[in-house]
C-alpha positions in Angstrom: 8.1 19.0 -0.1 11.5 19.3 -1.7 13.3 17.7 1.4 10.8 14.7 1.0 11.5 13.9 -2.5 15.7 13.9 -1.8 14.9 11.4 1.6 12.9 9.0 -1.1 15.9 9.5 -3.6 18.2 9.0 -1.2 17.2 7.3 1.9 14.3 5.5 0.1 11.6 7.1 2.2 9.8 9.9 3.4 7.2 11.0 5.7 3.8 13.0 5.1 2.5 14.2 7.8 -1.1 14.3 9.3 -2.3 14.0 5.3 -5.5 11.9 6.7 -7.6 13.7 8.7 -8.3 12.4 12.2 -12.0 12.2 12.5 -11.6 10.0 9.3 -8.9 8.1 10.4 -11.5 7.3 13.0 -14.2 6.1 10.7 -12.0 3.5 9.0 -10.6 2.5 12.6 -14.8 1.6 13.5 -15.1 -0.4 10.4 -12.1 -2.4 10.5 -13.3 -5.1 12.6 -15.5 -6.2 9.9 -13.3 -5.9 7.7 -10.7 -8.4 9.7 -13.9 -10.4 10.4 -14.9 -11.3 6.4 -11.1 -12.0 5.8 -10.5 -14.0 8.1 -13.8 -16.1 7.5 -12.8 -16.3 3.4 -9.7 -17.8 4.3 -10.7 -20.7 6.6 -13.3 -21.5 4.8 -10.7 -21.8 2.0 -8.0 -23.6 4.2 -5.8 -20.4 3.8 -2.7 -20.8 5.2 -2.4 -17.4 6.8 -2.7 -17.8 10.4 -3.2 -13.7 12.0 -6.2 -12.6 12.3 -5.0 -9.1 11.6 -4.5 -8.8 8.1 -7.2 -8.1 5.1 -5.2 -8.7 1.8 -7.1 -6.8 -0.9 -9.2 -5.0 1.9 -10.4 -2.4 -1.1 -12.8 -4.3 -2.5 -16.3 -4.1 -0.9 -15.4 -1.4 1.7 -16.8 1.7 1.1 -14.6 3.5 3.7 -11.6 2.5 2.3 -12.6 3.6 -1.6 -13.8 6.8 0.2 -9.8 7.0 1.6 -8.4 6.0 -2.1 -10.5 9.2 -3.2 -9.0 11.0 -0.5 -5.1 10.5 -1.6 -6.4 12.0 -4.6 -8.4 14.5 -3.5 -5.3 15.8 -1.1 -2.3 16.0 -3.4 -0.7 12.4 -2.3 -1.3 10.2 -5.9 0.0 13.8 -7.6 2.8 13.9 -5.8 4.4 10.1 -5.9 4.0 10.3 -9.6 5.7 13.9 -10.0 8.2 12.9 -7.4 8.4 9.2 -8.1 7.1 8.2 -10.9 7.2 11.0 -13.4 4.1 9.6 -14.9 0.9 8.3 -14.0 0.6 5.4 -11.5 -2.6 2.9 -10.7 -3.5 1.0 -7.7 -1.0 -2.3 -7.3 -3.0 -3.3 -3.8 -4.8 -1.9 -0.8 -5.0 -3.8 2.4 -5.7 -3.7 6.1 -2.8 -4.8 9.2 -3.5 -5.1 12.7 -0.4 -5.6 14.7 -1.8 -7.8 17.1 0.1 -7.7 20.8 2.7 -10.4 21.1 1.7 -11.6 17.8 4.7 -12.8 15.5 2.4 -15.0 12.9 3.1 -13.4 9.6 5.5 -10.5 8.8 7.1 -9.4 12.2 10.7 -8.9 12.2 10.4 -10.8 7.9 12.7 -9.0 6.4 11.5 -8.5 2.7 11.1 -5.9 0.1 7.6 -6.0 -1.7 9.0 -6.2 -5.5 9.6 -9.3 -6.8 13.5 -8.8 -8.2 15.0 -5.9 -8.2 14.4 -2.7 -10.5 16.6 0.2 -8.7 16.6 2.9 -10.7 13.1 2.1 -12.6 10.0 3.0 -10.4 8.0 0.1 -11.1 6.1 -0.1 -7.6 6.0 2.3 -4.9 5.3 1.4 -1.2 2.7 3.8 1.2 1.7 2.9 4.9 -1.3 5.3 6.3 -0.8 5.0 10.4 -4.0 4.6 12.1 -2.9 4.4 14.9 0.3 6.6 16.4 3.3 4.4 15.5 6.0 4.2 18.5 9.2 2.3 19.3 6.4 0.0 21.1 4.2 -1.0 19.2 5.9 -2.3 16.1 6.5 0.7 14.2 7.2 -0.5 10.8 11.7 -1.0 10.3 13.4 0.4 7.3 16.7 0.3 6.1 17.9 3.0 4.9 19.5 3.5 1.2 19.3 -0.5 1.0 16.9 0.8 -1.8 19.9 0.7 -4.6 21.1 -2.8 -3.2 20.2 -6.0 -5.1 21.4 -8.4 -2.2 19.3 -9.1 0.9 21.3 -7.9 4.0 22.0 -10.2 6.4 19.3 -10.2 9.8 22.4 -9.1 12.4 23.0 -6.5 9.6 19.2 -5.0 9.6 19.0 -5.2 13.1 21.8 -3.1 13.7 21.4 -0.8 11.0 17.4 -0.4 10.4 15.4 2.8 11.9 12.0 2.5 13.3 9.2 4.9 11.7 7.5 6.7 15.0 4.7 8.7 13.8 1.4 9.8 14.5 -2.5 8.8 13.1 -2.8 10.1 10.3 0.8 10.6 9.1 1.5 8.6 5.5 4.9 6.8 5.5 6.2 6.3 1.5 9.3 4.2 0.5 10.6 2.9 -2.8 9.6 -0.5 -2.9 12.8 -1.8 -3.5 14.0 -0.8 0.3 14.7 -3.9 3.1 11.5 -3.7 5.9 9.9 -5.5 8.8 7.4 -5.5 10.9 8.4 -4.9 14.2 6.8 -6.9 17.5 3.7 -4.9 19.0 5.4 -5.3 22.5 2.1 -3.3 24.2 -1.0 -4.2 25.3 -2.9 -2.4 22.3 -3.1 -3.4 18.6 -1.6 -0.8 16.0 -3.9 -0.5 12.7 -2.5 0.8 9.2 -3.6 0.8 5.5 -0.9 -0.1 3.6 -1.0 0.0 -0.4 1.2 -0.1 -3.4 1.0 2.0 -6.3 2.9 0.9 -9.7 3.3 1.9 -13.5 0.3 0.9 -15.5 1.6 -2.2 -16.9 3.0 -3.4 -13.5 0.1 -6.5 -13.4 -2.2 -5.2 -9.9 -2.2 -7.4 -7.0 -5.8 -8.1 -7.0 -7.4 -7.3 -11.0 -9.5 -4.2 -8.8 -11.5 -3.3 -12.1 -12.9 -6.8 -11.9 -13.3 -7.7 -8.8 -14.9 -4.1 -7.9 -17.0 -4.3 -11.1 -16.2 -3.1 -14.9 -19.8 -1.2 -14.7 -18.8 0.5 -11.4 -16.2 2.8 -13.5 -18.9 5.5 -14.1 -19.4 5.7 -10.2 -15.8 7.2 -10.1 -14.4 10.5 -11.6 -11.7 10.4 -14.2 -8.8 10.4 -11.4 -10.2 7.8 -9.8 -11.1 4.9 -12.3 -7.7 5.6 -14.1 -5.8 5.4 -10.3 -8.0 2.1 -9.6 -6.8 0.7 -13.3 -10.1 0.4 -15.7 -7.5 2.3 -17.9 -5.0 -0.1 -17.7 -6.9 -3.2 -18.4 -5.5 -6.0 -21.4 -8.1 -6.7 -23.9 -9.6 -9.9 -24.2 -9.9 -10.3 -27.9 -8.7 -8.3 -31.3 -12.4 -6.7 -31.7 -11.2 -4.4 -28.2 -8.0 -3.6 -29.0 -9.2 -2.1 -32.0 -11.8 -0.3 -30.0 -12.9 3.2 -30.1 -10.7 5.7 -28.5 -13.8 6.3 -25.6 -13.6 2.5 -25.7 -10.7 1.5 -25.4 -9.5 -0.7 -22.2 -6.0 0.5 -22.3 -5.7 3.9 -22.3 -2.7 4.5 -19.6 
């Protein structure tokens, strides 16, 4: 694990491999289609402007399956290791979503080059990047580009520049890809006949504000479903209070506790 830690410092990314078992990676592949389904029925009955039908922004919330996988980066080591390696502290959940790289399709993110931290914050590890392969990622298929070291760069490279220079991440089901979210990435063009599925999530400080406010849109009362690990990783420890009376809370009561 040493190795992995000097390709994040260095390269910006690393590879864990077959950390998600494959029979599970299995059960969240047969309950994706729902999952795409709901989204996709949310945002044109809200005029959303996102056109792909394979991508479930916030895809956390109200999936069983994928809480059940959250659990499972716990229960296997992964959240320990980003924030020994990464973060040097503890970390919550900035966002958890679904992507289906659709054959042919080029709606959204393909071939956008973008980093998923608004500014730049080399060397502080605000936000932290992770993509779970559901399917086995190949030159193909759109394996996700990164660009090496471009981590500790504050301007944008030029396209001709990541073309030439970026590496696509072939891996297997299962396999997590991590990289500092300060690194230049694209989705690449599924050029096969199948889709290619992935769960990818972000993980930041505890004041980093969360994509999605997860303690609230899961439920405040669902915290005492979760252990310890879990509610803290999902932010219920990491909430702002609301008035005086709760910052002044009891130390059991208290909504900021990260």
């Amino acid at each position: 694990m040493k190795n992995l830690k000097t390709d994040l410092e260095i390269k910006g990314y690393c590879k864990l491999d077959q950390k998600i078992d494959l029979s599970f990676v299995e059960k969240i592949n047969k309950n994706l289609p729902k999952i795409f389904k709901k989204h996709e029925l949310i945002r044109r009955e809200n005029k959303n402007p996102i056109k792909s039908n394979g991508i479930a922004i916030n895809a956390l919330v109200g999936s069983d399956v994928l809480l059940e996988c959250l659990q499972m980066l716990i229960n296997n080591g992964v959240v320990d290791w980003i924030e020994e390696n990464y973060f040097n502290t503890h970390c919550i959940l900035n966002s958890f979503s679904a992507l289906s790289n659709i054959p042919g399709e080029n709606k959204v993110f393909h071939r956008n080059v973008h980093r998923d931290i608004r500014g730049f914050s080399y060397p502080s590890p605000l936000l932290l990047n992770m993509l779970i392969m559901l399917d086995d990622f190949t030159e193909e298929n759109g394996a996700t580009l990164l660009l090496p070291k471009s981590h500790k760069e504050n301007k944008k490279p030029s396209d001709l520049y990541f073309n030439n220079n970026a590496v696509k991440t072939i891996g297997k089901a299962g396999d997590i890809l991590i990289w500092n979210s300060n690194l230049y990435h694209a989705s690449g063009v599924n050029e096969t006949n199948k889709i290619r599925r992935a769960l990818p999530i972000t993980f930041s400080l505890p004041y980093y504000k969360q994509l999605l406010d997860y303690p609230r849109a899961i439920g405040y009362d669902k915290s005492k479903e979760f252990n310890n690990k879990m509610s803290a990783l999902l932010g219920y420890d990491a909430r702002v209070p609301d008035k005086i009376e709760n910052w002044y809370a009891p130390l059991d009561k208290l909504l900021y506790k990260n």
